[in-house]
GUMAR-635461 format. One record per residue (C-alpha): y, z negated, x. Coordinates in steps of 0.02 Angstrom, whole numbers, padded with zeros to 5 digits, always signed. Layout:
BEGIN
YZX
...
//
This chain:
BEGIN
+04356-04997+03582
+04442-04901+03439
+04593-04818+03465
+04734-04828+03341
+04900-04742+03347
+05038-04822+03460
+05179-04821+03351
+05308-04885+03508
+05261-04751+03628
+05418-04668+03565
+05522-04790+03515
+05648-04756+03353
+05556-04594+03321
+05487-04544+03186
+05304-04422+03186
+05214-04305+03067
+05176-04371+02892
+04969-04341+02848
+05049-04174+02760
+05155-04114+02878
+04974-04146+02999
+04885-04035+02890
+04983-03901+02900
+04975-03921+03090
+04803-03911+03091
+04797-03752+03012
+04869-03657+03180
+04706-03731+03279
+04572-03612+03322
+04436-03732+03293
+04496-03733+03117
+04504-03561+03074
+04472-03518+02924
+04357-03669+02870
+04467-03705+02721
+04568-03853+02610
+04410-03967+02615
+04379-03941+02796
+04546-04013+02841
+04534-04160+02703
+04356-04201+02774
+04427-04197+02969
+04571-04300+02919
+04448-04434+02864
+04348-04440+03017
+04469-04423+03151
+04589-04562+03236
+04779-04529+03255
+04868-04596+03414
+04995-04572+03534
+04983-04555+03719
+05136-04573+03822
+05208-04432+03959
+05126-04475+04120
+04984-04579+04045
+04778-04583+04068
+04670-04484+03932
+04556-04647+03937
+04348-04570+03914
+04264-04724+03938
+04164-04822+03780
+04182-04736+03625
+04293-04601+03695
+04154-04523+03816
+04082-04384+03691
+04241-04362+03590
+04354-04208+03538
+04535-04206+03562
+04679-04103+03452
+04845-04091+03537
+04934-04103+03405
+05124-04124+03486
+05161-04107+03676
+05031-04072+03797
+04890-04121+03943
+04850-04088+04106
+04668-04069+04181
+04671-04132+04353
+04516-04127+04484
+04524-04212+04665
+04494-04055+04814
+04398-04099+04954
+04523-04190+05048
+04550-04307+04878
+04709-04245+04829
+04736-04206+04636
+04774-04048+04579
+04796-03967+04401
+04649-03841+04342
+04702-03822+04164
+04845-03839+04031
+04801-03888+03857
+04965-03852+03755
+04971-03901+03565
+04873-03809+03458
+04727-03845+03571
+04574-03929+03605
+04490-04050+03732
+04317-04142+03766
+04229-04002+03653
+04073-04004+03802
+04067-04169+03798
+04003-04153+03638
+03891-04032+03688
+03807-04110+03840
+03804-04295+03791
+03809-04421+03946
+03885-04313+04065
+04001-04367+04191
+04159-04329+04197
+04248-04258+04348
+04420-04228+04289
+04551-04347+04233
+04650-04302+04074
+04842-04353+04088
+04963-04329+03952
+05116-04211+04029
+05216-04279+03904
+05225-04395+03737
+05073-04306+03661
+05009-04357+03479
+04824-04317+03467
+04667-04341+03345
+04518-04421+03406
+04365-04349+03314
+04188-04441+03374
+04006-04380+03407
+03945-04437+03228
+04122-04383+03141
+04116-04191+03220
+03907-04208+03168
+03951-04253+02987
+04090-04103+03004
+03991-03964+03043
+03850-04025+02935
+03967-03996+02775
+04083-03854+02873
+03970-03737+02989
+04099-03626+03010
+04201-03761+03111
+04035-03742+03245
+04062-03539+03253
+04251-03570+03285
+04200-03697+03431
+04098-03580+03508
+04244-03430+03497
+04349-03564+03580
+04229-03594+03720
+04193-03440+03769
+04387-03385+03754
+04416-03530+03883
+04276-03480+03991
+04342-03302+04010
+04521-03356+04035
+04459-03471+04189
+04376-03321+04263
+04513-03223+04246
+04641-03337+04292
+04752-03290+04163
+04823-03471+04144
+04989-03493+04148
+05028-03695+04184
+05223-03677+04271
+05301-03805+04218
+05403-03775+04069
+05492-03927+04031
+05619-04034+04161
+05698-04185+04191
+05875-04204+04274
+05901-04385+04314
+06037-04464+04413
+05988-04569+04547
+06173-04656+04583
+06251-04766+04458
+06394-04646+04376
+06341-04493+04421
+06369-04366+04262
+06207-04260+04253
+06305-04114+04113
+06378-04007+04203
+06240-03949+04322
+06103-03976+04180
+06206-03846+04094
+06251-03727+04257
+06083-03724+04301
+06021-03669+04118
+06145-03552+04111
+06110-03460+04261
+05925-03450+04187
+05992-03379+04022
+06054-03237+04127
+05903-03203+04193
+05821-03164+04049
+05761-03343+04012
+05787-03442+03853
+05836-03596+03927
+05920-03755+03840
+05971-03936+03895
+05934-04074+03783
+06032-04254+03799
+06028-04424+03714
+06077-04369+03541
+05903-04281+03523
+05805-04449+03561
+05800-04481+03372
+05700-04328+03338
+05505-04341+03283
+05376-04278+03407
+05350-04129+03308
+05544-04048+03318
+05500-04076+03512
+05356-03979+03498
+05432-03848+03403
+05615-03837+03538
+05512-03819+03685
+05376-03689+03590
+05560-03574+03550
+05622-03588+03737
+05554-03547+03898
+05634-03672+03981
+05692-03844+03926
+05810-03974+04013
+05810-04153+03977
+05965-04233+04049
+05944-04434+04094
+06098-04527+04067
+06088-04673+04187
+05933-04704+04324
+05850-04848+04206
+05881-04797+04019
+05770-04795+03875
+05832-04611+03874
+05796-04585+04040
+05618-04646+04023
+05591-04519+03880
+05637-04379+04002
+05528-04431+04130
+05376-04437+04008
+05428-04255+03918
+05451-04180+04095
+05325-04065+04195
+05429-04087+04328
+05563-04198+04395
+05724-04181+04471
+05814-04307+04557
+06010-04309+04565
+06111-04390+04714
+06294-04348+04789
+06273-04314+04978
+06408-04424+05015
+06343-04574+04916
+06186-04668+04987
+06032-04671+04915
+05965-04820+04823
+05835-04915+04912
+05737-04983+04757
+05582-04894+04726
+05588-04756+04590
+05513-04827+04427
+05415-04666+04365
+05295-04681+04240
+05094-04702+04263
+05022-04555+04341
+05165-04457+04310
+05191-04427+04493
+05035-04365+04521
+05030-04246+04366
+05199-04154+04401
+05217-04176+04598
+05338-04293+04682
+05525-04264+04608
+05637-04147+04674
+05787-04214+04740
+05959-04111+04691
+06101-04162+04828
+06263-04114+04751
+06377-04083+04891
+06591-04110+04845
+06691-03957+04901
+06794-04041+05035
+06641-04131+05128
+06527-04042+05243
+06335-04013+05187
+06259-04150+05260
+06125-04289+05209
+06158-04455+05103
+06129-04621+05200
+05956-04676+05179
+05893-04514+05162
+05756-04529+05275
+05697-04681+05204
+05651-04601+05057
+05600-04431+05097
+05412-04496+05050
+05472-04478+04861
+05529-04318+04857
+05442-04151+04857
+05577-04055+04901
+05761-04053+04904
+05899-03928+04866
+06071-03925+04916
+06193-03862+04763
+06369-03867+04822
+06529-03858+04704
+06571-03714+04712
+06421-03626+04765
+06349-03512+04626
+06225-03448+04735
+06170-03622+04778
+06126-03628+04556
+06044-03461+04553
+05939-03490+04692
+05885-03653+04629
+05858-03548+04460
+05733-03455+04525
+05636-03580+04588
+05635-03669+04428
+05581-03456+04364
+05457-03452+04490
+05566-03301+04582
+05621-03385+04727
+05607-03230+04848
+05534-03310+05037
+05537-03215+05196
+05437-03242+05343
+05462-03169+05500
+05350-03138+05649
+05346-03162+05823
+05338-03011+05949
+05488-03046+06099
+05606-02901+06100
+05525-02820+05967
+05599-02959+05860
+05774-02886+05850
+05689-02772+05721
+05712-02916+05598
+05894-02891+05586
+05883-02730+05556
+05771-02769+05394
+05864-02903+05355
+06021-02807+05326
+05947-02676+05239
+05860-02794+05111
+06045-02859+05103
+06097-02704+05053
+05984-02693+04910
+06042-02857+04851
+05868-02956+04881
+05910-03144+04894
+05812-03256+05012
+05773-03400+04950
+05662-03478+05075
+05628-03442+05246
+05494-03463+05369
+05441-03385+05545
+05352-03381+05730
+05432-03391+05893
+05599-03253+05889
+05557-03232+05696
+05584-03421+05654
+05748-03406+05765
+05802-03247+05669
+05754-03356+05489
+05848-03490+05531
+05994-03391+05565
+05987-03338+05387
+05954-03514+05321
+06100-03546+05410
+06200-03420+05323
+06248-03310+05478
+06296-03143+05396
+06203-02985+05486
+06345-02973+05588
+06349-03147+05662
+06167-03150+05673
+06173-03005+05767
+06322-03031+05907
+06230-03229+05952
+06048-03134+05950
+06134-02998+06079
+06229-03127+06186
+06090-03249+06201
+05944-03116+06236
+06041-02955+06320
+06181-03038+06404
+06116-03221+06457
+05920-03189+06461
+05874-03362+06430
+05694-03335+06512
+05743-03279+06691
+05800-03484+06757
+05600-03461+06863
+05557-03631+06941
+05396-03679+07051
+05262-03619+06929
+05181-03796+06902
+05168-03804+06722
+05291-03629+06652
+05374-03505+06758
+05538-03558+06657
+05620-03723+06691
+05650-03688+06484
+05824-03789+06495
+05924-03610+06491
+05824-03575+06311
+05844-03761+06243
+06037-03770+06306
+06048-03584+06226
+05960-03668+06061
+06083-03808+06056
+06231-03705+06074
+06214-03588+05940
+06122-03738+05828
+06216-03908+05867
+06123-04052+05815
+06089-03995+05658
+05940-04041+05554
+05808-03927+05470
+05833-04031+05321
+06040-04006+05310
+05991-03788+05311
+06075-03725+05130
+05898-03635+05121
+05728-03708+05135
+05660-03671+05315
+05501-03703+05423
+05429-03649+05591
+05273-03653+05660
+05213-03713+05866
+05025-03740+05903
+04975-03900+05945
+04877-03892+06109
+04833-04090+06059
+04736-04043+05912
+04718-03874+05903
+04810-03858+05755
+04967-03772+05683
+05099-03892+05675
+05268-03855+05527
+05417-03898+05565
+05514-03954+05415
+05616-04090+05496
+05702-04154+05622
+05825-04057+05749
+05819-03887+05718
+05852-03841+05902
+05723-03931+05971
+05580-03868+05818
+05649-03682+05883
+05616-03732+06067
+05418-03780+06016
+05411-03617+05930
+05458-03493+06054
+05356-03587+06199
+05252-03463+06256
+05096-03529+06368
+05144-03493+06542
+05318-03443+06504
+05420-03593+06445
+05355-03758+06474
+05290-03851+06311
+05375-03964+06182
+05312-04142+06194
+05311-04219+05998
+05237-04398+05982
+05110-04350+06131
+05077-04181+06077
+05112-04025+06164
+05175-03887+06069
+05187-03705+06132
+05223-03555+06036
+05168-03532+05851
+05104-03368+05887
+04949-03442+05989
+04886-03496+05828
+04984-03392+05676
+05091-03281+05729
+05149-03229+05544
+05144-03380+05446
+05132-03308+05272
+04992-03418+05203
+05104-03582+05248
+05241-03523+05142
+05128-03489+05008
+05024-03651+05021
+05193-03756+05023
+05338-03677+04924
+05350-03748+04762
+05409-03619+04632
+05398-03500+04738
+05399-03299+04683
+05358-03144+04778
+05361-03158+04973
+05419-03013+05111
+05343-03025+05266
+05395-02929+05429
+05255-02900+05562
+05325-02826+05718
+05176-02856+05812
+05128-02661+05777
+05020-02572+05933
+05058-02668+06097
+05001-02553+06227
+04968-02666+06378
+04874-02554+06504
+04834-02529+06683
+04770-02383+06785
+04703-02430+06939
+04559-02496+06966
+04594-02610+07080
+04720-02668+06985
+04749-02876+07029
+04676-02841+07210
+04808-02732+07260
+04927-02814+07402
+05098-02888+07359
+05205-02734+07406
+05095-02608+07326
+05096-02720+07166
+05284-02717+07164
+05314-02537+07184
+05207-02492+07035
+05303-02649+06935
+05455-02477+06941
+05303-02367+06851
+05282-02495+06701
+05123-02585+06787
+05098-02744+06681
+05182-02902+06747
+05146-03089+06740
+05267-03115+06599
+05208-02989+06490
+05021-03013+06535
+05073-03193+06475
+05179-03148+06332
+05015-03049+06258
+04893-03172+06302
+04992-03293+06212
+04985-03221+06040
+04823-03096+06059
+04710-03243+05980
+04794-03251+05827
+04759-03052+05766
+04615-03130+05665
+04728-03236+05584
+04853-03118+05589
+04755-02968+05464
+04707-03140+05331
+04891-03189+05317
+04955-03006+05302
+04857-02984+05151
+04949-03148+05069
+05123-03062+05088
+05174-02951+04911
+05280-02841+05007
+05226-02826+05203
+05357-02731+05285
+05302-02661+05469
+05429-02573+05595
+05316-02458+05692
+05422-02469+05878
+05285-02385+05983
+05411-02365+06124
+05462-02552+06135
+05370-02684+06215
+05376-02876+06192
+05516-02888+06366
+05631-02730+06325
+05764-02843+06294
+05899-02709+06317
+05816-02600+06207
+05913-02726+06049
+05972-02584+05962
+05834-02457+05948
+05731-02619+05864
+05868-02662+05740
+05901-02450+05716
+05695-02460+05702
+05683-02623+05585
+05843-02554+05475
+05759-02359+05426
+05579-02441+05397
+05641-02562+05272
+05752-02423+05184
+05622-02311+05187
+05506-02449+05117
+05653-02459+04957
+05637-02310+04926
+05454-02276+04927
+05411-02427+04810
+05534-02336+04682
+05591-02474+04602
+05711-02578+04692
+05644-02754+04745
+05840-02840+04647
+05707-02823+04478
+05575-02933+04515
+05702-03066+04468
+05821-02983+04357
+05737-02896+04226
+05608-02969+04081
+05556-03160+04033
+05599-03263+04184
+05427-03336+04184
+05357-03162+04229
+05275-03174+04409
+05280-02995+04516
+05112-02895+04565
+05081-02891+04723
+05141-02740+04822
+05039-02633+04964
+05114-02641+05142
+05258-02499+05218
+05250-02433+05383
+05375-02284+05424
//
C-alpha cells in the first residue's frame, strides 16, 4: 500500500514546506550536482512521510525495492547475532540514504530491520520512479555508486561513529522536577569540551527541521520530560537514542509497566535509571527496586551534593568513563593499592570497576569509596594480622572451614548490596555447574566476594541456586573482556595483571615420595606446599584466557614482583612499594598524562589504545 505523510506523528508541529525540501535535498550526496530539474523531477516521483522515534521502517509490498532520504532525524540498522539479540550495524543520519541495493538486487531478502531513532521525515522514491530518474538524470546513477562504495569502505574500516547523541531525562515519580540535573549534567559536559544543551517543553512547537538543525550544532542534546505520561514526554522518548530514567531513592518505584514507544527499547537499549539520592538519607535503593530491575540497563547513583557523582555520569554519557579491572594473584594483590594510589595521584577517575579473587576485593573497596589509606589499613588487618585462610578443618571438601574469610567479608562489607556501590562493580567466580564464568552484579556484595576468592582446594565453594562457585581465576583471572562486553558508555580501560612469573619449582626428584619429616624440613627451604601447589593450580588454566583479555585492556599496567609469591602475605608492603613505582613509571613513560583522555578535545573523541608497562 502507498504511503502518505503522517501529519500527527508530531502533533502541533509544523515540517518543511516543498521549498524549504529542496533546498534540503541539495546537501544529499546522491544529488550532487545533478541540477534544478533533477530535484523538480525527484520531487514528483517520490512520497513524503513521517515515521515516528522508535517506529518500524516497514519493506514489505511496494516498499521492498525502494530508496529512502532522511530528510530530518535519523535510523538505525539493526541485525539479530547468533543468539537472536538485536544489535545496531549502522547509523543513517539526515542527509543520507537507505534501500539504495535494494534497488540494485531486486527480490532480495532483507536481513535487517530499519527503525526510526527518532521522528524522522523521509522521501520514498520507487523502482520505476528512481528508473524514470536516472533515465532523464544519469548523473544521479554516478553519485549512487560514489555513495556505495563510500559506505562500503567506511564498514571496513569501521569508521562509524553511532554513540548516541541525543537523550531523554524522564521522571519516573509523579513531581519529580527533571531541570536541575538535566542542566548539571549538561554542564559538566560543556566543561569537557562538549557542546551540550537541554531542551524542555517550550521547544515542542518547533518543525522537524529546527530539530534537525539543534542537534546537527551540538554534540550532545538533552530532552527533559515533564511528567512520566505527557505528550511532551512522549516526544522525548521518540527524539532520544537513549533513555534515562529519573527516581528519588527514597520514593518507591511505580509498579505500572513503562509505556515506551514501539521498538524503541530495542533500538536504544533498556533505559537507564538515574537514582537521585537527598543529602540527609543514606545511598540506598527505592522500594520496588528489584521488581523492576528487568527495565533498566543500568543505574547510576547521583547524590546532592555529589559533583563527582555528575561528572562521572558525564563521561559515560562522553563515552570516557575510565574502568579498572584488577587481577587475581594472592599476596601479590597488595600491588593494586599501590597502583591505585598512584593513578590517584595523577588525577585518573574510576568510573567502573571490575576484578578476580583479591582484585575484585581491592575494586570494590574503591567502589566503595575507601580512600588509599582506608583501603590499605582493612587490606593489612584482614590479610597480615588475621590471615583469614589459616581456620584448617578435616580436608573433606577445602582445607579452610572458609567462615574466617566470609565473617572477615561481612565485617568490612555489612550487608551491603553490589547494586547500592556509588560506582558500577562486578566480580567474577567459575561455575563448576556449567563450566562457565558467572558476574556478579547483584546481590550481597560479601557473599559475591566470598565466590570470587574460593580457590579449589583452599576455601570451600559458594553454593548459588545449585551451583558451585570457586574462584574467578579458574576460568578468567583478569576479566577485561567482561567489562568491555557490558559497560555501556564506557571509555578507555586500565587493567592490572599481577600474575607476572610465578616460579613454582621443586628440586628433588623424589619430590611427593619423600617421608613426612623430610617433606617438612625442606617446607623451611621454600619447597612448594599444598596451599600454594593449590593456589597455582587454581588459576594456571586460565593463562590462555589470560594473554586474549590482556590485549582488550588500552592501558595494561604489570608490577613485575619476581621476589613475591601468591602466600607472602607479610611481604604487603614491598607489593604496594612494587605496584606504586610501576604505575608511576608507566605515567611517565606514556608522556602524556592519562587526566587527558577525558579532558582535552570534543567529548565524543574515544582514546587509542595504549601498549602495556612493565617496570
Amino acid at each position: 500500500m502507498a504511503m502518505s505523510f503522517l501529519s500527527s506523528f508530531r502533533i502541533g508541529q509544523q515540517t518543511l514546506y516543498p521549498e524549504e525540501l529542496r533546498e534540503r535535498l541539495q546537501s544529499f550526496a546522491l544529488l550532487e550536482n545533478v541540477g534544478e530539474g533533477a530535484l523538480k523531477n525527484l520531487l514528483a516521483e517520490a512520497n513524503w512521510f513521517g515515521l515516528p522515534g522508535g517506529a518500524l521502517l516497514d519493506r514489505d509490498g511496494e516498499n521492498d525495492s525502494a530508496l529512502f532520504l532522511v530528510v530530518t532525524g535519523s535510523l538505525g540498522v539493526f541485525v539479530a547475532d547468533a543468539q537472536g539479540q538485536r544489535r545496531m550495524v549502522a547509523h543513517v543520519p539526515a542527509g543520507e540514504t537507505v534501500g539504495e541495493m535494494s534497488l540494485i538486487v531486486r527480490d532480495r531478502q532483507h536481513t535487517a530491520q530499519i527503525v526510526a531513532l527518532r521522528d524522522t521525515e523521509l522521501l520514498r522514491i520507487s523502482p520505476q520512479g528512481f528508473e524514470a530518474l536516472i533515465a532523464r538524470h544519469p548523473r544521479v546513477m554516478m553519485n549512487l555508486m560514489q555513495v556505495l562504495v563510500k559506505r562500503l569502505t567506511a564498514a571496513t574500516r569501521n569508521t562509524g561513529d553511532s554513540r548516541p547523541k541525543t537523550f531523554a531525562i524522564v521522571p519516573l515519580q509523579d513531581g519529580l522536577e527533571s531541570e536541575p540535573i538535566a542542566h548539571r549534567i549538561s554542564d559538566a559536559l560543556t566543561q569537557m569540551g562538549s557542546r551540550a544543551a537541554v531542551l524542555d517543553i517550550q521547544a515542542g512547537e518547533q518543525s522537524a527541521e529546527w530539530f534537525n538543525s539543534f542537534e546537527a550544532a551540538h554534540d550532545v542534546v538533552f530532552y527533559r520530560g515533564d511528567a512520566p505520561d505527557s505528550a511532551w514526554t512522549h516526544q522525548c522518548l521518540r527524539q532520544a537514542d537513549r533513555i534515562f530514567l529519573l527516581a528519588r531513592s527514597d520514593r518507591p518505584l511505580p509498579l505500572r509497566p513503562l509505556d515506551l514507544p514501539a521498538f524503541k527499547e530495542r533500538a536504544s537499549g533498556l533505559p537507564e535509571l538515574l537514582l537521585l539520592h537527598p543529602p540527609d538519607i543514606r545511598a540506598g535503593l527505592p522500594e520496588h527496586f528489584s521488581l523492576r530491575t528487568g527495565l533498566f540497563e543500568s543505574h547510576h547513583h547521583i547524590r546532592a551534593t555529589s559533583a563527582a557523582d555528575v561528572q562521572r555520569l558525564a563521561r559515560f554519557i562522553a563515552g570516557r568513563a575510565v574502568g579498572l579491572v584488577l587481577a587475581g594473584g594472592g599476596a601479590r594483590g597488595f600491588a593494586h593499592i599501590g597502583v591505585i594510589k598512584a593513578l590517584m595521584e595523577a588525577q585518573v577517575p574510576f568510573d567502573h570497576l571490575g576484578g578476580t579473587s583479591i582484585g575484585a576485593i581491592v575494586a570494590a573497596g574503591v567502589a566503595q569509596e575507601w580512600g588509599v589509606e582506608e583501603l590499605t589499613d582493612r587490606m593489612r588487618e584482614v590479610f597480615v594480622t588475621n590471615n583469614p585462610l589459616n581456620d584448617f578443618t578435616l580436608p573433606l571438601i577445602a582445607l579452610v572451614r572458609g567462615r574466617k574469610a566470609s565473617t572477615m567479608l561481612r565485617a568490612n562489607f555489612g550487608d551491603l548490596r553490589i547494586e547500592e556501590l556509588t560506582k558500577p562493580f562486578f566480580c567474577v567466580s567459575s561455575d563448576l555447574t556449567t563450566g562457565r564464568i558467572h558476574e556478579h552484579r547483584a546481590g550481597r556484595l560479601w557473599r559475591a566476594l566470598r565466590a570470587s576468592v574460593a580457590l579449589p582446594g583452599i576455601l570451600p565453594p559458594v553454593t548459588h541456586h545449585g551451583h558451585l562457585l570457586v574462584d574467578g581465576g579458574v576460568m578468567n583471572n583478569l576479566p577485561v573482556d567482561v567489562m568491555r562486553e557490558h559497560a555501556s558508555g564506557a571509555g578507555p580501560i586500565i587493567a592490572c595483571d599481577i600474575t607476572g612469573e610465578l616460579d613454582l619449582q621443586a628440586r628433588d626428584e623424589r619430590y611427593g615420595e619423600r617421608p613426612w619429616w623430610w617433606l617438612i624440613a625442606q617446607r623451611m627451604q621454600g619447597t612448594p606446599s599444598i596451599v600454594s601447589i593449590l593456589m597455582r593450580s587454581g588459576t594456571v588454566g586460565s593463562e590462555a584466557q589470560r594473554r586474549i583479555v590482556r590485549q582488550q585492556a588500552d592501558y595494561l599496567i604489570e608490577p613485575p614482583m619476581p621476589t613475591i609469591g601468591l602466600r607472602d602475605w607479610k611481604k604487603f608492603d614491598q607489593a604496594i612499594k612494587e605496584g606504586y613505582e610501576t604505575a608511576c613509571a608507566y605515567i611517565e613513560k606514556n608522556g602524556v598524562p592519562l587526566t587527558q583522555i577525558w579532558s582535552d578535545g570534543p567529548a565524543m573523541a574515544i582514546p587509542k589504545r595504549a601498549g602495556s608497562f612493565t617496570a
